[in-house]
C-alpha positions in Angstrom: 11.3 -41.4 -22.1 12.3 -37.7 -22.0 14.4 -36.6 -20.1 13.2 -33.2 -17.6 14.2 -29.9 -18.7 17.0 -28.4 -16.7 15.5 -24.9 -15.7 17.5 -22.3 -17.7 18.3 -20.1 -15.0 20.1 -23.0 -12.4 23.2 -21.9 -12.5 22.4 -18.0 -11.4 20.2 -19.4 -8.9 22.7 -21.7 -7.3 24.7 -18.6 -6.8 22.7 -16.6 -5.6 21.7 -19.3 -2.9 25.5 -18.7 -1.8 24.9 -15.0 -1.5 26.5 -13.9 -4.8 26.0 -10.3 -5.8 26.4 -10.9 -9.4 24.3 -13.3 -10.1 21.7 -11.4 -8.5 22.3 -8.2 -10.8 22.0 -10.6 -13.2 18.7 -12.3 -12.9 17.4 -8.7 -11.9 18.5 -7.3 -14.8 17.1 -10.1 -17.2 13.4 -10.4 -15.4 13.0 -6.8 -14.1 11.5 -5.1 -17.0 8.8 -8.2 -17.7 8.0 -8.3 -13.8 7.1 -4.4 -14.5 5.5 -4.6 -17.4 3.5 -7.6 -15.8 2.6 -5.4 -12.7 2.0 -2.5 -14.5 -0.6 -4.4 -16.7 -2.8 -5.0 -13.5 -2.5 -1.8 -11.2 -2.5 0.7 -13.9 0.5 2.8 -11.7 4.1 3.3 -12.6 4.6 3.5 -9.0 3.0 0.3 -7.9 4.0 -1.5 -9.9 8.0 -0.5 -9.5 7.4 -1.7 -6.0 6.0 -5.0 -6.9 9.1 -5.2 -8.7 11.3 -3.9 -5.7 9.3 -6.2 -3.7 9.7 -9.3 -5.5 13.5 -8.8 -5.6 13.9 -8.0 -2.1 11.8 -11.1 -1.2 14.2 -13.1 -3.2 17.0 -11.6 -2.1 16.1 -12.3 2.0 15.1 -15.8 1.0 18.1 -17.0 -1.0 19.0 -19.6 1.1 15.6 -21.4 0.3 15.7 -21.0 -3.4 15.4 -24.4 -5.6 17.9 -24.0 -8.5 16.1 -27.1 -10.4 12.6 -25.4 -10.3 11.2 -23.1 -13.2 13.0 -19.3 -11.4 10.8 -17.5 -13.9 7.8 -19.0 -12.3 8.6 -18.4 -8.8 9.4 -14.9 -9.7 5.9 -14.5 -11.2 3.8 -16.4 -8.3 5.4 -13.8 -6.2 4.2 -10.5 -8.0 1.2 -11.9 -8.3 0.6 -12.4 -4.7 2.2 -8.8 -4.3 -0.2 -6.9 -6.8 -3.1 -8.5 -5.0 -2.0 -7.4 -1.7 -1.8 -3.7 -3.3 -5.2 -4.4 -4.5 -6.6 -5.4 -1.2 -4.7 -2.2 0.4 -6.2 0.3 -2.5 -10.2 -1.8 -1.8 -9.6 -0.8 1.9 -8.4 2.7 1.3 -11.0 2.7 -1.2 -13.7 1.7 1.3 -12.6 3.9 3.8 -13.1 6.7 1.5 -16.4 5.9 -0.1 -17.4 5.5 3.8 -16.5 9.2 4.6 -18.0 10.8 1.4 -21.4 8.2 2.0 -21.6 9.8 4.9 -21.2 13.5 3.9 -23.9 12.6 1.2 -26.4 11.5 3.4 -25.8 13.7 5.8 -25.8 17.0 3.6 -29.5 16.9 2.4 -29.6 20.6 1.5 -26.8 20.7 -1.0 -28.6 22.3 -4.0 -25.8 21.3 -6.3 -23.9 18.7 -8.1 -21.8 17.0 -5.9 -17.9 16.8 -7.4 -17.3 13.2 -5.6 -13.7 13.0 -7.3 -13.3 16.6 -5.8 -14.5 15.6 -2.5 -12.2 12.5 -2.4 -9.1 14.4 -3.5 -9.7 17.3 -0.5 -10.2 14.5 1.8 -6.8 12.8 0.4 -5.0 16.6 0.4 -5.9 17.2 3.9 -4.9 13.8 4.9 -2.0 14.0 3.1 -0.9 17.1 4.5 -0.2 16.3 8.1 3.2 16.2 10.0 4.7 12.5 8.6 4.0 10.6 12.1 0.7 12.3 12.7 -0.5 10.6 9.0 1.2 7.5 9.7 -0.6 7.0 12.9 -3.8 8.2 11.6 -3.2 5.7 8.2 -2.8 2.8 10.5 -5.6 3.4 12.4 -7.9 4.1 9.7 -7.0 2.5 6.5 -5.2 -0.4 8.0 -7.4 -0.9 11.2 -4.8 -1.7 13.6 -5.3 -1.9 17.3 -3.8 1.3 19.1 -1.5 -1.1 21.2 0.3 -2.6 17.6 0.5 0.4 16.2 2.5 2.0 19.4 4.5 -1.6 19.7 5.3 -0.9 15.4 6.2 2.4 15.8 8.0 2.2 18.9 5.7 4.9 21.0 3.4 4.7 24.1 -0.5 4.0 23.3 -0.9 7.4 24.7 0.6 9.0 22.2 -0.6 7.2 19.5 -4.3 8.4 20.8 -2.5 11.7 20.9 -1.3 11.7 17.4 -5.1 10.4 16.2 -6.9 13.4 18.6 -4.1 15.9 17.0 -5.2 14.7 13.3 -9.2 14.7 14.2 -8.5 18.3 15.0 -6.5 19.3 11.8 -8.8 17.6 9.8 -11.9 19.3 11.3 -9.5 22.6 11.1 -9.4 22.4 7.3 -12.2 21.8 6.6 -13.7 24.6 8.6 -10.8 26.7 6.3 -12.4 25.0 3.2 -16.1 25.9 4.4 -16.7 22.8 3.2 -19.8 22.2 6.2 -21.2 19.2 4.8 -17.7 17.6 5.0 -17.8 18.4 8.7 -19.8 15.2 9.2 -16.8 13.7 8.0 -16.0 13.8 12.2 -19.0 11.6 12.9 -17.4 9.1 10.9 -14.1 9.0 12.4 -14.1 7.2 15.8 -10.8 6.6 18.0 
């Protein structure tokens, strides 16, 4: 009868479980470029996939104390950037969505457009414009919209009143309809009808 493999990476692990820095470094420094090159397989970004790999660490890291030293660490590591490039693929389908919805409805909407319509243009001046805004202003409105959280959470996670989180989302309706007045980009301006507070 064989005898069961003692997972290669134990010792490190039964460090780290005590809160040991090296040993830490370590194991980073030995799985961090595969984890990468794993990530960066799937999402096709440099910088996705260098937070998966943040991510996974981090995770380990605040969970240390729960680690199995006999298990396969190699595995773990991997189940967890795999459950952490999906989650990036879920955010990027809802973004995605989001998007499509808003230049849908400028398509529809715009019947009279006598031209080819740039949809990657389109998309980047909606991103540019979104982009753009004061840093709390955005991350309200990116809550709101790509995310779809309830006005109450996102005043409880950002620690402001709902008031002026309906503030921040009427202030970046306004910008947004601003610019693209500046833009004379009309059929965009049904852009608005999408939005809703």
């Amino acid at each position: 009868m064989a005898l069961p493999v003692r997972n290669i990476d134990s010792h490190e692990v039964e460090k780290l479980k005590t809160g040991d820095v090296k040993s830490f470094d370590r194991l980073f420094n030995k799985y961090s470029d595969r984890l990468y090159r794993f990530a960066l397989k799937y999402l096709k970004s440099v910088e996705d996939a260098e937070e998966v790999v943040q991510g996974v660490f981090l995770y380990i890291w605040e969970n240390k104390e729960g680690l199995k030293p006999e298990l396969s660490f190699n595995s773990y590591l991997f189940t967890i950037a795999l459950n952490m490039i999906k989650k990036q693929f879920q955010k990027k389908a809802r973004e995605n969505d989001f998007k499509d919805d808003i230049l849908c409805t400028f398509l529809e909407a715009d019947d009279s457009l006598d031209q080819v319509i740039d949809y990657k243009f389109l998309l980047k001046k909606v991103e540019a414009i979104i982009e753009s805004m004061p840093e709390k202003r955005k991350e309200v409105f990116i809550k709101r919209k790509y995310n779809d959280l309830p006005i109450k959470d996102i005043a409880a996670e950002m620690n402001i009143s709902p008031n002026t989180v309906e503030n921040h989302l009427s202030a970046a309706q306004k910008y947004i309809l601003k610019e693209l007045e500046r833009e004379k980009l009309a059929g965009l301006l049904f852009f608005m009808l999408f939005i809703k507070i």
